[in-house]
mmCIF file as Biopython writes it, N, C-alpha, C and O atoms, coordinates in Angstrom:
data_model
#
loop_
_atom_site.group_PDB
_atom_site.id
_atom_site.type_symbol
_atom_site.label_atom_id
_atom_site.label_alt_id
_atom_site.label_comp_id
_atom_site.label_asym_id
_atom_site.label_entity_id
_atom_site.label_seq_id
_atom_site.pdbx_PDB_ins_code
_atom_site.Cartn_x
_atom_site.Cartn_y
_atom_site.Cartn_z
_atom_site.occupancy
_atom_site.B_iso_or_equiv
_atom_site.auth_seq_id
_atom_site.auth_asym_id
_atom_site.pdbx_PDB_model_num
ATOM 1   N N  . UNK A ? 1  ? 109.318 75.942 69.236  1.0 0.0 1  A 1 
ATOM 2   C CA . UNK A ? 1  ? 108.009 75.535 68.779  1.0 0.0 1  A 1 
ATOM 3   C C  . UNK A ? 1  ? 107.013 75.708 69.926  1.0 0.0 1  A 1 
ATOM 4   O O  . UNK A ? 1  ? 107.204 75.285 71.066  1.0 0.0 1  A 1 
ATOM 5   N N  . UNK A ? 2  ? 105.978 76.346 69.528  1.0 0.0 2  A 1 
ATOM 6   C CA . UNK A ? 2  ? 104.813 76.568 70.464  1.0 0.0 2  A 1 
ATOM 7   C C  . UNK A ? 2  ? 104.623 75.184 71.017  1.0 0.0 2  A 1 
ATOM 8   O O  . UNK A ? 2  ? 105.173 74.196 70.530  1.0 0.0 2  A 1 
ATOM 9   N N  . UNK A ? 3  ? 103.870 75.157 71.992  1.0 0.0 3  A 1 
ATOM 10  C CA . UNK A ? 3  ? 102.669 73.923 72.842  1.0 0.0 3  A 1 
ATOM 11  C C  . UNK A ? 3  ? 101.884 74.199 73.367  1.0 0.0 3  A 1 
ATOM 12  O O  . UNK A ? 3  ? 101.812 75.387 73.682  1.0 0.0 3  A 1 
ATOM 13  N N  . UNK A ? 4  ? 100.825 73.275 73.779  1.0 0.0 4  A 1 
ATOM 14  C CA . UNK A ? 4  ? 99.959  73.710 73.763  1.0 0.0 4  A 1 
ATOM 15  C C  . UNK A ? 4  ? 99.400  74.530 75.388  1.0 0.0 4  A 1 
ATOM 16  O O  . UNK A ? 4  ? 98.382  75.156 75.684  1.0 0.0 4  A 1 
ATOM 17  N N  . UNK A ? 5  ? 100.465 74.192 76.053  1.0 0.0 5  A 1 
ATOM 18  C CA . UNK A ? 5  ? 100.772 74.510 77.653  1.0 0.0 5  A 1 
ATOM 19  C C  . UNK A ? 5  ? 101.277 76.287 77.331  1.0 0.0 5  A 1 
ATOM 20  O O  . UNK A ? 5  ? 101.124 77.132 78.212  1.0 0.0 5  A 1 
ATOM 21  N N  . UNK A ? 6  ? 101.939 76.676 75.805  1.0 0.0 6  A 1 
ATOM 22  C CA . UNK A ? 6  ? 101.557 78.395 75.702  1.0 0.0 6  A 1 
ATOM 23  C C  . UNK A ? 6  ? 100.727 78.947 75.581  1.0 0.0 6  A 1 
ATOM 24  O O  . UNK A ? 6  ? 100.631 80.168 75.457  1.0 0.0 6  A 1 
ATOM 25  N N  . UNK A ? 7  ? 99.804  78.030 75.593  1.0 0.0 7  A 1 
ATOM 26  C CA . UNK A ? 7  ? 98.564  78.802 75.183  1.0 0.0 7  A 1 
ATOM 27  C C  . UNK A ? 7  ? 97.248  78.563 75.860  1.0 0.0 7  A 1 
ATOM 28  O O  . UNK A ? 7  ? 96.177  79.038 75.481  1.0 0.0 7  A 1 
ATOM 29  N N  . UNK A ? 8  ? 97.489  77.499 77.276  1.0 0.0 8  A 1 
ATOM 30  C CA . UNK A ? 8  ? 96.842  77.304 78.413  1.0 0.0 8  A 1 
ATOM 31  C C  . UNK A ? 8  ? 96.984  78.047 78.938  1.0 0.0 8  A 1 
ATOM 32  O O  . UNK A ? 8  ? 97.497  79.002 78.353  1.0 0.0 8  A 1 
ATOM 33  N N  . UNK A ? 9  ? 96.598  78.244 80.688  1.0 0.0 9  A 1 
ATOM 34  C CA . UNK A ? 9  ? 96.780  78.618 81.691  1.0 0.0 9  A 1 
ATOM 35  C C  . UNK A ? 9  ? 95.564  77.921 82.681  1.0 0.0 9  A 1 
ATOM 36  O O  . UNK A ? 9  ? 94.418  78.218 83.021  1.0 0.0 9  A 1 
ATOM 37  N N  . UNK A ? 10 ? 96.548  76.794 82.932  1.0 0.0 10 A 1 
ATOM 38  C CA . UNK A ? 10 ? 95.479  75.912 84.775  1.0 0.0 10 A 1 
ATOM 39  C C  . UNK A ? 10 ? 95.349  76.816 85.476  1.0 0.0 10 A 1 
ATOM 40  O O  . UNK A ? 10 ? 96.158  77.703 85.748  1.0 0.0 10 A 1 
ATOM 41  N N  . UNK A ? 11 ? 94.666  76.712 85.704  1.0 0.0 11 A 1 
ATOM 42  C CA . UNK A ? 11 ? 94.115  77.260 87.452  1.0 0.0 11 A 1 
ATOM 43  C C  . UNK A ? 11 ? 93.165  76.655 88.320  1.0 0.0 11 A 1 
ATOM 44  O O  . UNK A ? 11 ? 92.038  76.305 87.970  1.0 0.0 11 A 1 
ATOM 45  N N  . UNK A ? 12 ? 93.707  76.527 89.602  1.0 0.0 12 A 1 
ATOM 46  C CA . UNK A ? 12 ? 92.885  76.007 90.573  1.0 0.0 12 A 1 
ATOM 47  C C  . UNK A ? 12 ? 93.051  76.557 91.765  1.0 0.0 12 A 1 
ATOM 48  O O  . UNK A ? 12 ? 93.930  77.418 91.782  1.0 0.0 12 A 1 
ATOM 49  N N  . UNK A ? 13 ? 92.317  76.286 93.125  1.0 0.0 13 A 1 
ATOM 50  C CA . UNK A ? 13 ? 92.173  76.578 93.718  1.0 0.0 13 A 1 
ATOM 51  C C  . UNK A ? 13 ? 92.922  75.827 95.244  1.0 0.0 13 A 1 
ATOM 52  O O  . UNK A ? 13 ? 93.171  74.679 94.877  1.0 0.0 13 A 1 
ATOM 53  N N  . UNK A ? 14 ? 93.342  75.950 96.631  1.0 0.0 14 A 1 
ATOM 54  C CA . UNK A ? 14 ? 94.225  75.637 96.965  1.0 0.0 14 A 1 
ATOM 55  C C  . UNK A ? 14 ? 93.778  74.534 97.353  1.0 0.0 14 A 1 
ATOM 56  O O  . UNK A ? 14 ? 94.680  73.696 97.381  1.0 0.0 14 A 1 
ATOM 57  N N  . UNK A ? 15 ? 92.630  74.074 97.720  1.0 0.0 15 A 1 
ATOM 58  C CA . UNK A ? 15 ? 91.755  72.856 98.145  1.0 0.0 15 A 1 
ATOM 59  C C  . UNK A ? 15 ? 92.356  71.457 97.329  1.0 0.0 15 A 1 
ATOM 60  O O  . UNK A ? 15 ? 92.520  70.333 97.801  1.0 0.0 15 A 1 
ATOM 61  N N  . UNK A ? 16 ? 92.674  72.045 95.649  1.0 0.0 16 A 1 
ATOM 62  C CA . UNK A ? 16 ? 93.883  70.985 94.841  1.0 0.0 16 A 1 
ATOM 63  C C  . UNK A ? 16 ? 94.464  70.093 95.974  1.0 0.0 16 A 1 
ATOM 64  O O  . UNK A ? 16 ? 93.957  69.045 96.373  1.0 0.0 16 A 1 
ATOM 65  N N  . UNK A ? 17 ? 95.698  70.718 96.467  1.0 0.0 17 A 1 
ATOM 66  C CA . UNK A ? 17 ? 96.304  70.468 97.528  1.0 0.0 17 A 1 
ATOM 67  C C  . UNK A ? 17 ? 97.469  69.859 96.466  1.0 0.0 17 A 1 
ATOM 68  O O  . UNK A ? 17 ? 97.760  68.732 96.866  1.0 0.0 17 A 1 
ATOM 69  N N  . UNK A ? 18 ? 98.097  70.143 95.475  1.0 0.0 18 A 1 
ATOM 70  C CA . UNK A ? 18 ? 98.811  70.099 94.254  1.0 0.0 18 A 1 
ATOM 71  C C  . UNK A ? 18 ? 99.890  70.232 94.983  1.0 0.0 18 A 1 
ATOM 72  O O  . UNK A ? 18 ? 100.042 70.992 95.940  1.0 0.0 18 A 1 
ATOM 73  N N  . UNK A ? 19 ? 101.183 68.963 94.208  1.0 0.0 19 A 1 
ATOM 74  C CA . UNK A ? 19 ? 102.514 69.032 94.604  1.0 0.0 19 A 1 
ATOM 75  C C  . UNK A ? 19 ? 103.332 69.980 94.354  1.0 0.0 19 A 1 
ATOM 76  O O  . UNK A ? 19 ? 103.055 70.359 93.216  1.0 0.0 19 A 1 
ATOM 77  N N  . UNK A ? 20 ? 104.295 70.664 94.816  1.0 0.0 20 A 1 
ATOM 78  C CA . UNK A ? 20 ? 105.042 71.936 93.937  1.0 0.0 20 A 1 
ATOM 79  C C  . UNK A ? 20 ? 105.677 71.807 92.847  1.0 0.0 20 A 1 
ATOM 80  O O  . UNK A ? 20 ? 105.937 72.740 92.087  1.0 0.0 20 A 1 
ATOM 81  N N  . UNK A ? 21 ? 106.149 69.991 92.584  1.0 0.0 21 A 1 
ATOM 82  C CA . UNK A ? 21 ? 106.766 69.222 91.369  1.0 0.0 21 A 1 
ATOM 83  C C  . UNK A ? 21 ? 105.316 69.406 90.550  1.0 0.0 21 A 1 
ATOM 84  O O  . UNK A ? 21 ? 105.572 69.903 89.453  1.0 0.0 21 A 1 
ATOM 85  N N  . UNK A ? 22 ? 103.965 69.187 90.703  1.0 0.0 22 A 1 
ATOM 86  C CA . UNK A ? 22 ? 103.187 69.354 89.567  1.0 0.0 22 A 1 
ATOM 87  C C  . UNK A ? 22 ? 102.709 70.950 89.244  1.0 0.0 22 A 1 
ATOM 88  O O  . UNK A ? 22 ? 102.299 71.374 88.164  1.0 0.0 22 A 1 
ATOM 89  N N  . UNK A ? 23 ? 102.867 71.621 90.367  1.0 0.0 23 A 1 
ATOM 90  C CA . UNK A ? 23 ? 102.642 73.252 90.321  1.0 0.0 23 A 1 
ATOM 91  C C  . UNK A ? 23 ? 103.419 73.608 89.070  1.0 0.0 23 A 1 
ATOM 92  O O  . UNK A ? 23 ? 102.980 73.719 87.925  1.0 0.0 23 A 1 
ATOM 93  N N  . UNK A ? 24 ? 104.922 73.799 89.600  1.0 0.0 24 A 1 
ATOM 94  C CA . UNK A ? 24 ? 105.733 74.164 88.555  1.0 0.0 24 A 1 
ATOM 95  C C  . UNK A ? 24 ? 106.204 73.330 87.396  1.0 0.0 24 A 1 
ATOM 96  O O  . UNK A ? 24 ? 107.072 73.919 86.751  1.0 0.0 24 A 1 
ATOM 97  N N  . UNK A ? 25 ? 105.838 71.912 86.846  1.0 0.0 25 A 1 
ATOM 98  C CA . UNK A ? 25 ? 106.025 71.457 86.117  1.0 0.0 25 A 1 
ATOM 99  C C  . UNK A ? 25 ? 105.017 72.105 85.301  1.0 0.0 25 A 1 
ATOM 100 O O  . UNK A ? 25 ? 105.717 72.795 84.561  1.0 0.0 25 A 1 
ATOM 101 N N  . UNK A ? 26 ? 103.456 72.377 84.876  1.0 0.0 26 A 1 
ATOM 102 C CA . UNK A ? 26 ? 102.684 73.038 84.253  1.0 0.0 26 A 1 
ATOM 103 C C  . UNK A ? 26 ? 102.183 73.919 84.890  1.0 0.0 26 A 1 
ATOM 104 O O  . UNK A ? 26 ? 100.969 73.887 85.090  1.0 0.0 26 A 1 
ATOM 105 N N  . UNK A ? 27 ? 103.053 75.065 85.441  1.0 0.0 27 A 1 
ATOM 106 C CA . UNK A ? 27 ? 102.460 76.416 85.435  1.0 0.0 27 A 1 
ATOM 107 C C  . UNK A ? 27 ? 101.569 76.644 85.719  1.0 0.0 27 A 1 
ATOM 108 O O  . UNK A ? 27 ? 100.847 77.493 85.195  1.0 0.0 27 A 1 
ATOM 109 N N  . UNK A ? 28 ? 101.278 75.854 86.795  1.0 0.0 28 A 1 
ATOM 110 C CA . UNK A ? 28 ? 100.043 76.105 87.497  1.0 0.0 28 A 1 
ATOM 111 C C  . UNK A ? 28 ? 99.556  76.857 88.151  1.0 0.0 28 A 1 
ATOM 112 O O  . UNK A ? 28 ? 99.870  76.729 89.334  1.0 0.0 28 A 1 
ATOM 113 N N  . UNK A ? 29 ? 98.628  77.949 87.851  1.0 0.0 29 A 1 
ATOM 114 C CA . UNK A ? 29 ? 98.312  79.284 89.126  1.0 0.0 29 A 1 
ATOM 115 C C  . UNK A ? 29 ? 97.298  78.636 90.098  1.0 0.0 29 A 1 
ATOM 116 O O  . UNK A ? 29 ? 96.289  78.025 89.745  1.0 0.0 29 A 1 
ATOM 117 N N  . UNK A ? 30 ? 97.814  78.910 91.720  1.0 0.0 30 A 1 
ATOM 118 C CA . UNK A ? 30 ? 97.336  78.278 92.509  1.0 0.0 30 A 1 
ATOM 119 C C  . UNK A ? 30 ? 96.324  79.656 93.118  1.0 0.0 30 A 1 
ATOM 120 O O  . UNK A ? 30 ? 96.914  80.727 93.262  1.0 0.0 30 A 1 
ATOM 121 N N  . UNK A ? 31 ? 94.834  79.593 93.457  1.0 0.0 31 A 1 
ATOM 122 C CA . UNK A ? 31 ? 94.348  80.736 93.650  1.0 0.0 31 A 1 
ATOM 123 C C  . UNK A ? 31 ? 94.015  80.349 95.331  1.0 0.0 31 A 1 
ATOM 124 O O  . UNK A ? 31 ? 93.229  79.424 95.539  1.0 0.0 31 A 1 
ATOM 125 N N  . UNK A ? 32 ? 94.534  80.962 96.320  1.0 0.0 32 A 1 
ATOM 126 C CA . UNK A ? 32 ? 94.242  80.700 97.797  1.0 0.0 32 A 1 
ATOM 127 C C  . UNK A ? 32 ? 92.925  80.898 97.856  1.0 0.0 32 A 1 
ATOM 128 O O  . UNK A ? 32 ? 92.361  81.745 97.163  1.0 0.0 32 A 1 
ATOM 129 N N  . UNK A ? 33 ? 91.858  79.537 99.341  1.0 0.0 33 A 1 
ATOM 130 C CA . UNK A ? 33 ? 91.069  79.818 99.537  1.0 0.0 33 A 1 
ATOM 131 C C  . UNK A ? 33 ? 90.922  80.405 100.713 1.0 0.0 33 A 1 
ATOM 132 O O  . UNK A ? 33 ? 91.615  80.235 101.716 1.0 0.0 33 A 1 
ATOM 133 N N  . UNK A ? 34 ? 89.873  81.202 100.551 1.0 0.0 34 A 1 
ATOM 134 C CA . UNK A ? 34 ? 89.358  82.248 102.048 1.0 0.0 34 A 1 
ATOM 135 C C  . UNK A ? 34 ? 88.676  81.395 103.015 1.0 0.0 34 A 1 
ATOM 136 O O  . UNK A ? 34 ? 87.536  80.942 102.905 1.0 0.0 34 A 1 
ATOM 137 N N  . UNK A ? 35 ? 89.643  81.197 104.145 1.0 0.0 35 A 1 
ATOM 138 C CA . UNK A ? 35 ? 89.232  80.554 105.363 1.0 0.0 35 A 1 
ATOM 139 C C  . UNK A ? 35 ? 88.589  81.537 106.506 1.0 0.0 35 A 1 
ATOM 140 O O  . UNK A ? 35 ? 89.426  82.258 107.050 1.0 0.0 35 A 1 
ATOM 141 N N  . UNK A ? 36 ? 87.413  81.663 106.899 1.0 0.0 36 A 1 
ATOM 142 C CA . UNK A ? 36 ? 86.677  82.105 107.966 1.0 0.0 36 A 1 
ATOM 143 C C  . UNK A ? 36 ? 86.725  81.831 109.270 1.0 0.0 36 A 1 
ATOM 144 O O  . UNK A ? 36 ? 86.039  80.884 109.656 1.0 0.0 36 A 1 
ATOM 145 N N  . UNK A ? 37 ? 87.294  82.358 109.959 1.0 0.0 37 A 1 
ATOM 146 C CA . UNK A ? 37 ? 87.094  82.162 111.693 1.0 0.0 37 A 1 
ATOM 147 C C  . UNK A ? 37 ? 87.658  82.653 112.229 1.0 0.0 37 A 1 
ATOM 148 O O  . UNK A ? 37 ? 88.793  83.086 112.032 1.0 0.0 37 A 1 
ATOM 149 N N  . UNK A ? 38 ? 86.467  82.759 113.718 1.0 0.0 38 A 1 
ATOM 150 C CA . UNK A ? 38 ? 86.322  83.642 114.656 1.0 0.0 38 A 1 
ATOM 151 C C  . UNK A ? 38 ? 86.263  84.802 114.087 1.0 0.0 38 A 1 
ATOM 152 O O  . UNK A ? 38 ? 86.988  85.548 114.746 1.0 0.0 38 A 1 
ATOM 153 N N  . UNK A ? 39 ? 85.646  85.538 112.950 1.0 0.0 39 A 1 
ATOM 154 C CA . UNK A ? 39 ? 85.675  86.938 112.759 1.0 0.0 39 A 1 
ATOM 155 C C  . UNK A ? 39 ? 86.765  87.233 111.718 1.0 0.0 39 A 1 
ATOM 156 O O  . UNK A ? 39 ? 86.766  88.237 111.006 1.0 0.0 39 A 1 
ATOM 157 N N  . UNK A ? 40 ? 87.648  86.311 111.698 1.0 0.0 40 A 1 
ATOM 158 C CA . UNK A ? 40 ? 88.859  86.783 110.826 1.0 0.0 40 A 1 
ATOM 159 C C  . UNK A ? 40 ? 88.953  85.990 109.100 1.0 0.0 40 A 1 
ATOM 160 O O  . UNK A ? 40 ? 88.294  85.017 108.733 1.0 0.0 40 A 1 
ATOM 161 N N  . UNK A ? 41 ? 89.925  86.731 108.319 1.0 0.0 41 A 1 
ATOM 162 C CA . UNK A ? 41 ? 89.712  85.597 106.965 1.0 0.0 41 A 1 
ATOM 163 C C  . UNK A ? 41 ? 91.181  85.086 106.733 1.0 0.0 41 A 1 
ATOM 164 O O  . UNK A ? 41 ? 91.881  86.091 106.851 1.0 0.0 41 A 1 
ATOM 165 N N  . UNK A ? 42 ? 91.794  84.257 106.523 1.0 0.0 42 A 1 
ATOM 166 C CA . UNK A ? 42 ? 92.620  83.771 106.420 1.0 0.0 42 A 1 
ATOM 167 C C  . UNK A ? 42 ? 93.015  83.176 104.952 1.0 0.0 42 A 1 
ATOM 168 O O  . UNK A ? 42 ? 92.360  82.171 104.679 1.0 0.0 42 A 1 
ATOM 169 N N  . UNK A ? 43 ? 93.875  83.549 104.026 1.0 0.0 43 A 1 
ATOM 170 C CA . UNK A ? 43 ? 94.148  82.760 103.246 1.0 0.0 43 A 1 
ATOM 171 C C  . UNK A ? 43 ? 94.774  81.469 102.818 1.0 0.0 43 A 1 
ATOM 172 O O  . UNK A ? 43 ? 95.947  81.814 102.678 1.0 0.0 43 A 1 
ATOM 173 N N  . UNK A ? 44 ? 94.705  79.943 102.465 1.0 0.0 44 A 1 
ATOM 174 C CA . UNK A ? 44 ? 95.041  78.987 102.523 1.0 0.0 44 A 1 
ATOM 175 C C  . UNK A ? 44 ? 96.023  78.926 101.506 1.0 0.0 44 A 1 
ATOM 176 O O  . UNK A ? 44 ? 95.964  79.037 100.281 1.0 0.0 44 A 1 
ATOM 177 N N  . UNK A ? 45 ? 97.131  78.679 102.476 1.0 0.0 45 A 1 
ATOM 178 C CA . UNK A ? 45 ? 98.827  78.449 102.092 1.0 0.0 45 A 1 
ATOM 179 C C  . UNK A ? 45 ? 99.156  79.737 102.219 1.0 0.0 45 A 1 
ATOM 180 O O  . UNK A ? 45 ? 100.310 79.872 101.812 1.0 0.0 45 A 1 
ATOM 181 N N  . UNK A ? 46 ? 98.628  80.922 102.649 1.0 0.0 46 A 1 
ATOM 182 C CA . UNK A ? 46 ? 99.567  82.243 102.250 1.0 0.0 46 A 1 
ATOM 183 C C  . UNK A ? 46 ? 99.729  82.887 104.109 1.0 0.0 46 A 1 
ATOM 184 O O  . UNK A ? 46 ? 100.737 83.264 104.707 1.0 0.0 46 A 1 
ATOM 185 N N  . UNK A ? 47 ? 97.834  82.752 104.721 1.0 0.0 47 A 1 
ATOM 186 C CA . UNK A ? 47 ? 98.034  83.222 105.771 1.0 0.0 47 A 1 
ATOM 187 C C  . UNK A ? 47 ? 98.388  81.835 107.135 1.0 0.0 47 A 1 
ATOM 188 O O  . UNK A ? 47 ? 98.947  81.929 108.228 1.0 0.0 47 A 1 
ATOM 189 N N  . UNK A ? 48 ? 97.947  80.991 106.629 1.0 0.0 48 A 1 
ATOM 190 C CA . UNK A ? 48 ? 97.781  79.691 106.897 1.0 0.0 48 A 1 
ATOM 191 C C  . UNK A ? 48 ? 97.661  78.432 106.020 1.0 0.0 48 A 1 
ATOM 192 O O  . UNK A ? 48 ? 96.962  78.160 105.044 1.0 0.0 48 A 1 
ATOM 193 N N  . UNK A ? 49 ? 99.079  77.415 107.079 1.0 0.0 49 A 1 
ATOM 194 C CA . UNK A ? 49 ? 99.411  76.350 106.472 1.0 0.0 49 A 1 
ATOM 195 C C  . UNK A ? 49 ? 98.423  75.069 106.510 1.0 0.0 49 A 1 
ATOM 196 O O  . UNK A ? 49 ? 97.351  75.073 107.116 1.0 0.0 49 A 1 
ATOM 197 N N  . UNK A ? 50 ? 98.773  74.317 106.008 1.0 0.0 50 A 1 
ATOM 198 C CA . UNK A ? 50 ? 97.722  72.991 105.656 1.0 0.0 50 A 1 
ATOM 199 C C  . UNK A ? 50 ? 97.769  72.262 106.963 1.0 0.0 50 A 1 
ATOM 200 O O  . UNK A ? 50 ? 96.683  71.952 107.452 1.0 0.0 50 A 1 
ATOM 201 N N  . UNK A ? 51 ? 98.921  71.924 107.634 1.0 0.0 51 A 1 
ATOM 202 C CA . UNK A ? 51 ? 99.477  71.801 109.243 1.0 0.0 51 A 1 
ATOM 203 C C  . UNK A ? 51 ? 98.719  72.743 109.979 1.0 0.0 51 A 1 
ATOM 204 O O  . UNK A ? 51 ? 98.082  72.301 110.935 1.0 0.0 51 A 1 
ATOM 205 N N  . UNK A ? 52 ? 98.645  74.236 109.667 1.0 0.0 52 A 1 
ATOM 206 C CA . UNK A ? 52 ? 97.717  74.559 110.785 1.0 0.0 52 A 1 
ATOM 207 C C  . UNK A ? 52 ? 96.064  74.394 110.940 1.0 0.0 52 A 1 
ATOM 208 O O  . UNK A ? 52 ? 95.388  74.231 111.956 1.0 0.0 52 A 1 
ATOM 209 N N  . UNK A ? 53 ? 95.791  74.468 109.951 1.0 0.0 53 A 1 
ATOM 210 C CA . UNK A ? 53 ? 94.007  74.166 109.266 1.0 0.0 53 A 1 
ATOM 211 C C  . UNK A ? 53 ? 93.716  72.936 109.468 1.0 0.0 53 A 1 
ATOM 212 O O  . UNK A ? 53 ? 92.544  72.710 109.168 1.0 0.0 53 A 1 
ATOM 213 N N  . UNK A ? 54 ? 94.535  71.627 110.022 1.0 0.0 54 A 1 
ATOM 214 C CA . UNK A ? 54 ? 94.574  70.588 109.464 1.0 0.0 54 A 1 
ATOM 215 C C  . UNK A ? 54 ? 94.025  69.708 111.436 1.0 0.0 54 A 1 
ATOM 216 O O  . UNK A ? 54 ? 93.222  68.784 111.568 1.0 0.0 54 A 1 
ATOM 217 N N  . UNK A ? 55 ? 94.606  70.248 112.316 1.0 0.0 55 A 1 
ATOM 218 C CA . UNK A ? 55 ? 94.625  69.738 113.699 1.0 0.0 55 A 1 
ATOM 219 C C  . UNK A ? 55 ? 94.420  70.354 114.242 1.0 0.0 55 A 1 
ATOM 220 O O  . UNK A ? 55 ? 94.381  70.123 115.451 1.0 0.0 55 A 1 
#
């Protein structure tokens, strides 16, 4: 039987800061944000962790 989670699709952005138990419990597409500095772009969670952005 269909639901209504087949016929969603969440999406957010990584700033969420979403558990991986709620990621993959509803299929959640997580879209990385573009971090700027010194000249360079960095993606959040892919090129850089929340630990490194963070201190």
């Amino acid at each position: 039987m269909e639901t209504i989670l087949d016929k969603v699709l969440i999406v957010t952005d990584s700033v969420a800061c979403l558990t991986p138990e709620l990621i993959n419990r509803y299929s959640v597409m997580v879209v990385p944000v573009n971090i700027h500095f010194n000249g360079r772009v960095y993606r959040d969670g892919v090129d850089l962790t929340a630990s490194e952005h963070s201190g």
